[in-house]
ROVO-42550 format. One record per atom (N, C-alpha, C, O): residue number from 0; residue in three letters; atom name; x, y, z. Coordinates in steps of 0.05 Angstrom, whole numbers, plus 5000, padded with zeros to 4 digits. Layout:
<recs>
     i    aa   at      X      Y      Z
   NUM   ala   CA      X      Y      Z
...
</recs>
This chain:
<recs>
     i    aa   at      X      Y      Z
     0   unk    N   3527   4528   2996
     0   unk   CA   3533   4535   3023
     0   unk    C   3507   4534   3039
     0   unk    O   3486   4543   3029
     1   unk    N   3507   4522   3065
     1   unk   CA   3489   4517   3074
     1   unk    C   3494   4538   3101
     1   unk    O   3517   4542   3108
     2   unk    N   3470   4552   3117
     2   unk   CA   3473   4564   3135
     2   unk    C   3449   4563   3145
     2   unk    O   3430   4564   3128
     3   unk    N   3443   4560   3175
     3   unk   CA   3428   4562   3203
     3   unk    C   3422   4595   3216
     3   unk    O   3438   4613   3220
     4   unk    N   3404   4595   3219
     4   unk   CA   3402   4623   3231
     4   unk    C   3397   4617   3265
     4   unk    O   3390   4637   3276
     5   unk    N   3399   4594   3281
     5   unk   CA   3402   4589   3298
     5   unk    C   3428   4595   3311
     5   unk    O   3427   4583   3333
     6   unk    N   3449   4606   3310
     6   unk   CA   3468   4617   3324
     6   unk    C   3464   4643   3344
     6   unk    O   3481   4653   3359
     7   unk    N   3434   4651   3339
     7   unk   CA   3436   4667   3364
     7   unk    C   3409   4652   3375
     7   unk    O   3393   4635   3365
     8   unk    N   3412   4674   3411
     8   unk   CA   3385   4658   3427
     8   unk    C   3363   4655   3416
     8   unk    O   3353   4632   3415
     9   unk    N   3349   4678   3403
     9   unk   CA   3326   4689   3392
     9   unk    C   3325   4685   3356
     9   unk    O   3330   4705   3343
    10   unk    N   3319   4663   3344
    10   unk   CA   3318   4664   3316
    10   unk    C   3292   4684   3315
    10   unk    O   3269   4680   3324
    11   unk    N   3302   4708   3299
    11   unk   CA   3280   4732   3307
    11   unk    C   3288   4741   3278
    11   unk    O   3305   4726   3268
    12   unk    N   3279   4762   3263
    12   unk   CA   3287   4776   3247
    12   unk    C   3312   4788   3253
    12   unk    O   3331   4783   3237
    13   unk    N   3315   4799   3270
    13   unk   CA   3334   4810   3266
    13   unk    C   3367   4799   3264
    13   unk    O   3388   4809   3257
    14   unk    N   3358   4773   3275
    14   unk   CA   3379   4749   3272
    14   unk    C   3389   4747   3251
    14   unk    O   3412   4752   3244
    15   unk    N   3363   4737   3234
    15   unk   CA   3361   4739   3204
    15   unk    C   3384   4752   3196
    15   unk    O   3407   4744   3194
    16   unk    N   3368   4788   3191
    16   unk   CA   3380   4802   3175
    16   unk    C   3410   4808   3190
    16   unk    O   3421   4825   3175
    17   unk    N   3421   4804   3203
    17   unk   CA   3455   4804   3214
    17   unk    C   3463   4780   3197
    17   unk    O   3479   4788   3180
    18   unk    N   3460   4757   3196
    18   unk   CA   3469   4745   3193
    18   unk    C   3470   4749   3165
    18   unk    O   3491   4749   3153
    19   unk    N   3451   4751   3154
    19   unk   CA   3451   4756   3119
    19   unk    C   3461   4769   3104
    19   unk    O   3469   4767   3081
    20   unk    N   3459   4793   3128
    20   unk   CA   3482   4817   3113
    20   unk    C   3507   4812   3117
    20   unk    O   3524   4822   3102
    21   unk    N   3515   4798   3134
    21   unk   CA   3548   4792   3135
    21   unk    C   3552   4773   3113
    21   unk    O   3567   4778   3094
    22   unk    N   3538   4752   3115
    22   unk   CA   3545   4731   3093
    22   unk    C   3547   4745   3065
    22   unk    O   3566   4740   3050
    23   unk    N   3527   4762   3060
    23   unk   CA   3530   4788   3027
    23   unk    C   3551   4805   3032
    23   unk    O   3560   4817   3012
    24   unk    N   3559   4807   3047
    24   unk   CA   3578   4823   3062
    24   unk    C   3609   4808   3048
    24   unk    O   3621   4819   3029
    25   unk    N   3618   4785   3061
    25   unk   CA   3634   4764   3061
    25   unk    C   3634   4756   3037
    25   unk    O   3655   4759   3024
    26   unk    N   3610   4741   3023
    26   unk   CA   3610   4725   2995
    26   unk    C   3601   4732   2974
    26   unk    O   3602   4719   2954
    27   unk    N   3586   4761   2977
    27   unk   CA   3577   4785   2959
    27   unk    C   3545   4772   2952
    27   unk    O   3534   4761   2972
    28   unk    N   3527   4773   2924
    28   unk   CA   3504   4763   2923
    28   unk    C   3497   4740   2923
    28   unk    O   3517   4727   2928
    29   unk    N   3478   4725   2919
    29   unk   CA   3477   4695   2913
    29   unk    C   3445   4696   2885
    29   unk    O   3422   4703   2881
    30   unk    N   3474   4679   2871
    30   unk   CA   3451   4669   2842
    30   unk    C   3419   4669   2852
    30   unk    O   3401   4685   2846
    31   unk    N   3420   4640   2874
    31   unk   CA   3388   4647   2884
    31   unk    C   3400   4634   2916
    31   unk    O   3421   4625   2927
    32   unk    N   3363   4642   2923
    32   unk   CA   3371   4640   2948
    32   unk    C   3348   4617   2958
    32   unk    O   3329   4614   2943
    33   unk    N   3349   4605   2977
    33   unk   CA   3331   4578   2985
    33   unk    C   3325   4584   3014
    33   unk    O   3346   4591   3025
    34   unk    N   3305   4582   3031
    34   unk   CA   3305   4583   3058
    34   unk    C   3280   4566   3063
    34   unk    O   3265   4559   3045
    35   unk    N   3277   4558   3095
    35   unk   CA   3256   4548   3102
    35   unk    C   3221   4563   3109
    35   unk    O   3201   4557   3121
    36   unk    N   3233   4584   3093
    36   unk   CA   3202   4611   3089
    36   unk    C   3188   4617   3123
    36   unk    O   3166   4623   3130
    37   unk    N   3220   4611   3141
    37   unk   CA   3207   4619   3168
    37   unk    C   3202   4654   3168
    37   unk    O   3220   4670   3165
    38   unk    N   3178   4660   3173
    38   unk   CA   3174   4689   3179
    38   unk    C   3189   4717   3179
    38   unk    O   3186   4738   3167
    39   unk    N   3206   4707   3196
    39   unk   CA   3228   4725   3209
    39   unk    C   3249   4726   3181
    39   unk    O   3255   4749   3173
    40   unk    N   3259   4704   3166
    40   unk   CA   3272   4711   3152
    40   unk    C   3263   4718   3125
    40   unk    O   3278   4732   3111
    41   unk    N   3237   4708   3115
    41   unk   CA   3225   4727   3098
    41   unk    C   3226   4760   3107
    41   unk    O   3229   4776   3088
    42   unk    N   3225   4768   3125
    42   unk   CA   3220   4796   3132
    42   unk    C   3258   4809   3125
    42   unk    O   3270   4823   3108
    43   unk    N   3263   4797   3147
    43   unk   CA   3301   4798   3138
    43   unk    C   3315   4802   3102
    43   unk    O   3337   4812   3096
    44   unk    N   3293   4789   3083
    44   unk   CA   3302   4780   3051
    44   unk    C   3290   4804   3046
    44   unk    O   3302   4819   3031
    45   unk    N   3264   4814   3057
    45   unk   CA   3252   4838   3042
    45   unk    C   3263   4868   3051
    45   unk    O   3267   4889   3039
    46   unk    N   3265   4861   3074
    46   unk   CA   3288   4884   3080
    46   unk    C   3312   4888   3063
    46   unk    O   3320   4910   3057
    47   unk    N   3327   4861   3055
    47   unk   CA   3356   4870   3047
    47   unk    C   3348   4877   3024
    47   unk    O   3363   4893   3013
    48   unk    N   3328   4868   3011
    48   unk   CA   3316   4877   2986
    48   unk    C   3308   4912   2984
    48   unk    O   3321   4925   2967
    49   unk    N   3294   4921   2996
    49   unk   CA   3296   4952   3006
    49   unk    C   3317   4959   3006
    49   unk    O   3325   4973   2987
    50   unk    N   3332   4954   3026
    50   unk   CA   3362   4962   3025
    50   unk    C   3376   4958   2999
    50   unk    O   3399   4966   2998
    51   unk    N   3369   4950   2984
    51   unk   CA   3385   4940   2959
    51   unk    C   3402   4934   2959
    51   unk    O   3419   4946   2946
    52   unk    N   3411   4911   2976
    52   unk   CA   3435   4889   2986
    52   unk    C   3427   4864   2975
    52   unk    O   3439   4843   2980
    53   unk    N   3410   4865   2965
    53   unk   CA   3398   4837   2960
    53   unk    C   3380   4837   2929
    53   unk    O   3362   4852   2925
    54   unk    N   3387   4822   2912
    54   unk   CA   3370   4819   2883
    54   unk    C   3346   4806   2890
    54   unk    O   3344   4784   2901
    55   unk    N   3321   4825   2882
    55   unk   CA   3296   4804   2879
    55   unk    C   3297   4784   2868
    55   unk    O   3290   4764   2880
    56   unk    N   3308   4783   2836
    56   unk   CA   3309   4760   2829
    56   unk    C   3315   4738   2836
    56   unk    O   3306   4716   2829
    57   unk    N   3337   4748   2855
    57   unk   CA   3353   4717   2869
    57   unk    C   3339   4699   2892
    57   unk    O   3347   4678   2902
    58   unk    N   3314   4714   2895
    58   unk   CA   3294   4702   2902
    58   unk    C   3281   4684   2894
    58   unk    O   3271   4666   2907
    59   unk    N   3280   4688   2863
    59   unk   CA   3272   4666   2842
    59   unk    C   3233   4664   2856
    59   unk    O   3222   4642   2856
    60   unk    N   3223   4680   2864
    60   unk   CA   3195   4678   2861
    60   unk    C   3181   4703   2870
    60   unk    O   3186   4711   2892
    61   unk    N   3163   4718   2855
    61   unk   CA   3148   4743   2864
    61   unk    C   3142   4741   2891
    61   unk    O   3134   4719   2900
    62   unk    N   3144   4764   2907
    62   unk   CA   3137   4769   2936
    62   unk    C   3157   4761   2945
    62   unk    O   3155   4768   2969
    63   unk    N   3180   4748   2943
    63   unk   CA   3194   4738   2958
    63   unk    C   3195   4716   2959
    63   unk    O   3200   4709   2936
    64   unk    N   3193   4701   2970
    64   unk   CA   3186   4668   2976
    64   unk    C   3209   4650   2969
    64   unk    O   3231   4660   2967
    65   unk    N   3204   4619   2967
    65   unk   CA   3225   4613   2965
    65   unk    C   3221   4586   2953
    65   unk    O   3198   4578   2955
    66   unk    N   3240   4568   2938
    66   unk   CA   3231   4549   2926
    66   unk    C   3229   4526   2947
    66   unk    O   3220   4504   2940
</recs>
């Protein structure tokens, strides 16, 4: 599944994390996860990670990051 965080004005964090939590929300966790390591949504992954909505692992790289 491929998804854009461009659906709102402002690709901001907080964009991010709405959209991410609905999608975990909707399709529950993901094996791993892949992004374009823009800022905002690194911050959004480490948050849902805090929140514990989100598996570090499924990050598939320490700190976060992304392949």
């Amino acid at each position: 599944m491929t998804l854009d965080f461009e659906l709102r004005k402002h690709r901001d964090t907080r964009a991010a994390y709405h959209l991410l939590k609905r999608v975990l929300t909707t399709y529950g966790r993901p094996i791993c996860l892949v992004t374009d390591q823009y800022r905002a949504t690194l911050k959004a992954i480490q948050q849902l990670i805090k929140d514990n909505q989100l598996d570090k692992k499924a990050t598939n790289v320490p700190n976060i990051a992304i392949i």
